[in-house]
N, C-alpha and C positions, 0 to 999 in steps of 0.2 A: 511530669510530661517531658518525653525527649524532647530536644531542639537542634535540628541542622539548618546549616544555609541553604542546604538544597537537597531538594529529596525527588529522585527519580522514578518513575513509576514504569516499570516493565526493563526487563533486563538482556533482550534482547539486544540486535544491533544496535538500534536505535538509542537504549536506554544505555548500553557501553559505551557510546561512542561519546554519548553526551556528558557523561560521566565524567569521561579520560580527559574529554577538552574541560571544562571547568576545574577540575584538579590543575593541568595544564595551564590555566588560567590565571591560579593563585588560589582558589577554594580550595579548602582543607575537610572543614564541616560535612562530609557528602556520605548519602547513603542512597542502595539503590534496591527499590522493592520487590518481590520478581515472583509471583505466584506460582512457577514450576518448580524442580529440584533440581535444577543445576542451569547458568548462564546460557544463553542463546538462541532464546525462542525458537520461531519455527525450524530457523536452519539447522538444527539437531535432526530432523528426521528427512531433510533434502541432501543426500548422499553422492545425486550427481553433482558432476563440475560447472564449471560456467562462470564461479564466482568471484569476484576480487582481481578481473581485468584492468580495472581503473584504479582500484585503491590500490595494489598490492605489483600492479601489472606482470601478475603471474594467475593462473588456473589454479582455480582450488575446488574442494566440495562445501557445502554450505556447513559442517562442524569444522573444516579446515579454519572457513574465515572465522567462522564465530570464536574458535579456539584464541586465534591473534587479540580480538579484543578483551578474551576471558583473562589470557596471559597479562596484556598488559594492565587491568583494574589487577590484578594481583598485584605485578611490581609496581604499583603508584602506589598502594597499600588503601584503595576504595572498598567500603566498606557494603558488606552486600547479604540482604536477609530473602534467603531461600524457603519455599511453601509459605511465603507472607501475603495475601491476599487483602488489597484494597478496596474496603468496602463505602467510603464516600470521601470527597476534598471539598472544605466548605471554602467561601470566597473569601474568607480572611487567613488560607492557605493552612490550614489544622486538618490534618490527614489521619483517618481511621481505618485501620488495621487489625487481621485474625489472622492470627498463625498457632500453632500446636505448641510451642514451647511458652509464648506470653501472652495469648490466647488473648481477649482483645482489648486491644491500645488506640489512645492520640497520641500526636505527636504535630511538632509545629516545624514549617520548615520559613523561609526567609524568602527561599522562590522553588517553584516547580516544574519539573519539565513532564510532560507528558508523552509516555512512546509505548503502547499498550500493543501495538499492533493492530491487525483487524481478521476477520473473522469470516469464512465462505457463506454464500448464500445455500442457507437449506433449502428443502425439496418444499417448504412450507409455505414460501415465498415464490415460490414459479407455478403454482395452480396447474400441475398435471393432474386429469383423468386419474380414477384407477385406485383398487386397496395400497396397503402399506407394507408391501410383501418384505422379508427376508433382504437385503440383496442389492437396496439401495443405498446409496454412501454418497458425500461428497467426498469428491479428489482428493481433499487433504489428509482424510480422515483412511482413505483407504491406501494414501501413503503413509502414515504412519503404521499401519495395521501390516506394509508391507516391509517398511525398510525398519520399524524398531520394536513391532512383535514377532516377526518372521510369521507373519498369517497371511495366506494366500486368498482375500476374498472370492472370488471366483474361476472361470476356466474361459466361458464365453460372455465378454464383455462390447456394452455399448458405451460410450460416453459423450455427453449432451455439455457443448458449451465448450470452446476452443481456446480457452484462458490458458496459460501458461503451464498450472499443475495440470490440468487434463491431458495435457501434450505429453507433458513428460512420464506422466503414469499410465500413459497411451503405449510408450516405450515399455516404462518400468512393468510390464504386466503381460509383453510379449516376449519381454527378455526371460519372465517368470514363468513361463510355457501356457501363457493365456491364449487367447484367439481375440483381440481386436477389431471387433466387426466394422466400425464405424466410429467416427468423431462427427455429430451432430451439431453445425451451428445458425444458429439463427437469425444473426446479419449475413450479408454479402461479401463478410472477409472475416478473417481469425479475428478474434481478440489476442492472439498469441503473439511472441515474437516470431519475424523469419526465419530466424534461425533454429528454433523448436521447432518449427512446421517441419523443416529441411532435416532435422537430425533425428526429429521424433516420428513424425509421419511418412515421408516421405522415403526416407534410408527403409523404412519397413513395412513399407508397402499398403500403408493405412489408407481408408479413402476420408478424405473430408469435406463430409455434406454439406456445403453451403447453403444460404436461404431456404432450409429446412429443420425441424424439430422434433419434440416425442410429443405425441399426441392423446395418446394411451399408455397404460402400464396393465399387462397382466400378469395374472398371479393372486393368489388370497395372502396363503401361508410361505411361499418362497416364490420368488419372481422366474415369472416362466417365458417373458417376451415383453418387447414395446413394440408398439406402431411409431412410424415416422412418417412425418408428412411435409411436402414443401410448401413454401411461407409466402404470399403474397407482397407486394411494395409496404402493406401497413402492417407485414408482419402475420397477419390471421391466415389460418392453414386455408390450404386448397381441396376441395373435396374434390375425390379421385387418386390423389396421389400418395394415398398413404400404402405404405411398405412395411410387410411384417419382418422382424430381426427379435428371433429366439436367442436369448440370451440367461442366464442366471446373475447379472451382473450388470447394473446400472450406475456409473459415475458424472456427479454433479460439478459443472465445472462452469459453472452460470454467474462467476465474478464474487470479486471482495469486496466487505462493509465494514471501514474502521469502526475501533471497539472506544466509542465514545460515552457509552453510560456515564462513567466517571465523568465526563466531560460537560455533561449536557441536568449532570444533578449537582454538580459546582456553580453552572449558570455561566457558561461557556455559549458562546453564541455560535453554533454550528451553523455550514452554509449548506442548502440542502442538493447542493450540484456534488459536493465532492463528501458530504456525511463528516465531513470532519471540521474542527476550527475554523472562525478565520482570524487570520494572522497579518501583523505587517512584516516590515523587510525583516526585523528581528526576529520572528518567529513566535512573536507573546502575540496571546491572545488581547481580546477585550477585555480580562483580568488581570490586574496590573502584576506583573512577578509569575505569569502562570503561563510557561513557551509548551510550544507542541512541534513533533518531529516524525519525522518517517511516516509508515503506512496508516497511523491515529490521523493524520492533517490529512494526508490522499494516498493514493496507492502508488504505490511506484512498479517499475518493473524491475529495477535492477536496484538490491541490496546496497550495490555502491556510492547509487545516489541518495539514499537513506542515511549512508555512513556521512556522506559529504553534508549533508542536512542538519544532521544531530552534531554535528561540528560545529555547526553554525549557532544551534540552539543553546547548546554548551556552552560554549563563550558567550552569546549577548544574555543568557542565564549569569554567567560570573560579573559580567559589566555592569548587570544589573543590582546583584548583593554587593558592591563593591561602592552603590552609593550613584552612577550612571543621572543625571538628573534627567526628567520627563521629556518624553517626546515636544518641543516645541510646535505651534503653530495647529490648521488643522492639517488633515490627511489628505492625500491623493487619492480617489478611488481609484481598483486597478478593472477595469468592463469587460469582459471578453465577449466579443462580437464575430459578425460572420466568419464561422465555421472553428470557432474556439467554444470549448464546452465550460470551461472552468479556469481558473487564475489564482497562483497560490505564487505571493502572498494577495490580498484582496487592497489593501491600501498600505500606502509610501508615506512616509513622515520625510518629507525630501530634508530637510532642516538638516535633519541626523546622520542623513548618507554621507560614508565616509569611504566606501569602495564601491567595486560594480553589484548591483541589485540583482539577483536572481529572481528570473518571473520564470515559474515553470506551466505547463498545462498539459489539456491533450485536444487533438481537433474532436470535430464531429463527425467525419467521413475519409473516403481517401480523397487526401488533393496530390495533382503531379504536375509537378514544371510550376508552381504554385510558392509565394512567400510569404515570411511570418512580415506584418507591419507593425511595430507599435508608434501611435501618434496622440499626440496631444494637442486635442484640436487639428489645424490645419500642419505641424508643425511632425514634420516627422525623427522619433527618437532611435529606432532600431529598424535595419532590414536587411532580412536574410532571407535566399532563393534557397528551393529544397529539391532536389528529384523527385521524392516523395515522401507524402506524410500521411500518418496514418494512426487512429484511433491506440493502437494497442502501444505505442510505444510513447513516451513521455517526452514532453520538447522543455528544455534550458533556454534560456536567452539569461543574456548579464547584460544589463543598459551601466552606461558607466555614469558617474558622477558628475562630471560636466554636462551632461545631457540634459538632467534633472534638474540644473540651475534654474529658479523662477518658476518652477511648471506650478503649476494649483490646478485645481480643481479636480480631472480626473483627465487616466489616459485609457487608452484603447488596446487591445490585442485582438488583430484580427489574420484572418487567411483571406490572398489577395490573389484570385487565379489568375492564369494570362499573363501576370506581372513580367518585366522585363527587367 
């Protein structure tokens, strides 16, 4: 049986980055397992820019940035097995693998990092109406089919669901001599960035249907139309207002679900608000030696803060095989309350904080003129005023360390309207 200190699971950003800081670190031992044929998961088939503002503060395409981290696992000399496919991690960190050259293997590692990415929601999971025509795709799927098979799925497209990829292959599709009928969503505001509304829809004349949906799909054999319909306060369509839109072209852009199987057959205690881990300020799970990062833990919107994440996981990974003794004491729970949906990490081992604590989240709605509070008990540790916040974008706060002197029990993160 092989044995490493640390053995990475997905080679993506997430899985490079974490990689490059433990090396960085002082770990030698390192391999990183990557079920595609070559480093950088999704960002290989995201070709527009946007990317590597914060890490890099320059504009790149998403092979741009992934390339920076491929180059640098080369010069560290990290070690890295290509069509390797992990098929379970038990809790005493013994990792099983199939690949075509040593077809299948254990192997033992010392600790693990977990960065698998995450995965679109199928057409399986949103209960549309209607046969299984021809013609239906999620967003991801019909970028790749655009930017790295050069296949053109359709001509006249609808697309349901105002996530990030929708937006941009909203663009990527009108650039390709499509007709872009419509961007369909379901809430009362994007899930996208503003800055994708603005450059993807907006620069190109797209309309985007708010509080409305697909209702129907027709077609047997090749998709010949949807209905759409607008959405009541609870969401359930309105009868009368459905609107026919012929199309041969329906794109799924109804959100991402980290790829936790791995996670949750290790006996990984998943939280069921973010589908992924939970984690303390270090990034390890509730199995001891076993950290998670990037879009496997929650979704982010920006690659960058993935990278900034799997830096973190990296190293308190190295701190850990390096012999790091146990968390002291118990844990802090971390609550998100009025108008926070989720809180990563989930609990504080105050004992151990030795710099400022990243608590990330996303609200539940738009707030404006609205602040993030976190408190502990009566006792308030962070507060910041926002212009606005809003669902599709991910909120950072760092509490710093003298903050967290004495707290116990558990603290809060809330959104406080009105606030002054």
């Amino acid at each position: 049986m092989r044995e490493f200190d640390l053995a990475v699971i997905g080679g993506g950003p997430a899985g490079m980055a974490a990689a490059i800081s433990a090396r960085e670190a002082g770990i030698e031992n390192i391999v990183i397992f990557e079920r595609d044929t070559r480093l950088g998961g999704i960002l290989n088939q995201c070709i527009h820019n946007g990317f590597g503002l914060h890490t890099f503060k320059e504009e790149l395409t998403g092979p741009e940035y992934a390339e920076r981290y491929a180059v640098r696992v080369e010069e560290l000399g990290i070690p890295y097995e290509l069509g390797t496919m992990v098929l379970d991690i038990s809790k005493d960190k013994t990792v099983t693998i199939i690949s075509p050259s040593r077809g299948v293997e254990t192997v033992k590692a010392k600790a693990i990092v977990l960065a698998m990415g995450c995965r679109e929601r199928p057409r399986g999971a949103l209960g549309i109406p209607g046969f299984r025509p021809q013609g239906v795709y999620t967003a991801g799927t019909a970028q790749k089919l655009v930017n790295c098979e050069g296949v053109i799925p359709g001509k006249e497209v609808v697309i349901l669901g105002s996530g990030d990829i929708g937006l941009i292959m909203a663009r990527r599709m009108t650039l390709e001599g499509a007709k872009v009928r419509a961007v369909v969503e379901l809430m009362p505001y994007s899930s996208g960035l503003k800055r994708n509304i603005v450059q993807c829809l907006d620069d190109y004349g797209i309309p985007l249907m708010l509080s409305h949906t697909v209702v129907d799909i027709k077609g047997k054999e090749k998709l010949e139309g949807v209905y759409v319909a607008a959405v009541d306060e609870k969401n359930n369509p309105v009868p009368g207002t459905e609107e026919y839109f012929p199309c041969d072209t329906l794109l799924l852009s109804c959100g991402l679900i980290p790829e936790n199987e791995l996670s949750r057959s290790a006996g990984v205690a998943l939280s069921p608000l973010t589908n992924g881990p939970y984690v303390d300020e270090s990034l390890e799970t509730d199995i001891e030696g076993v950290f998670a990062c990037g879009n496997v833990l929650h979704v982010h919107d920006l690659v960058d803060f993935v990278s900034e994440e799997a830096v973190r996981a990296g190293r308190n990974a190295a701190e850990y095989i390096k012999g790091k003794p146990a968390n002291p004491g118990e844990p802090v729970e971390v609550i998100p309350c009025n108008g926070v949906r989720y809180t990563v990490p989930s609990r504080l081992y105050t004992q151990s904080v030795t710099e400022g604590v990243h608590i990330r989240f996303r609200v539940t709605g738009v707030y404006k003129g609205a602040s993030i509070v976190v408190k502990c008990g009566d006792d308030e540790l962070f507060r910041r005023k926002g212009r606005i916040f809003v669902p599709s974008e991910m909120l950072d706060v760092v509490i710093k360390p003298e903050k967290l002197t004495g707290v116990t029990g558990r603290i809060t993160v809330e959104i406080e309207e009105g606030a002054k």
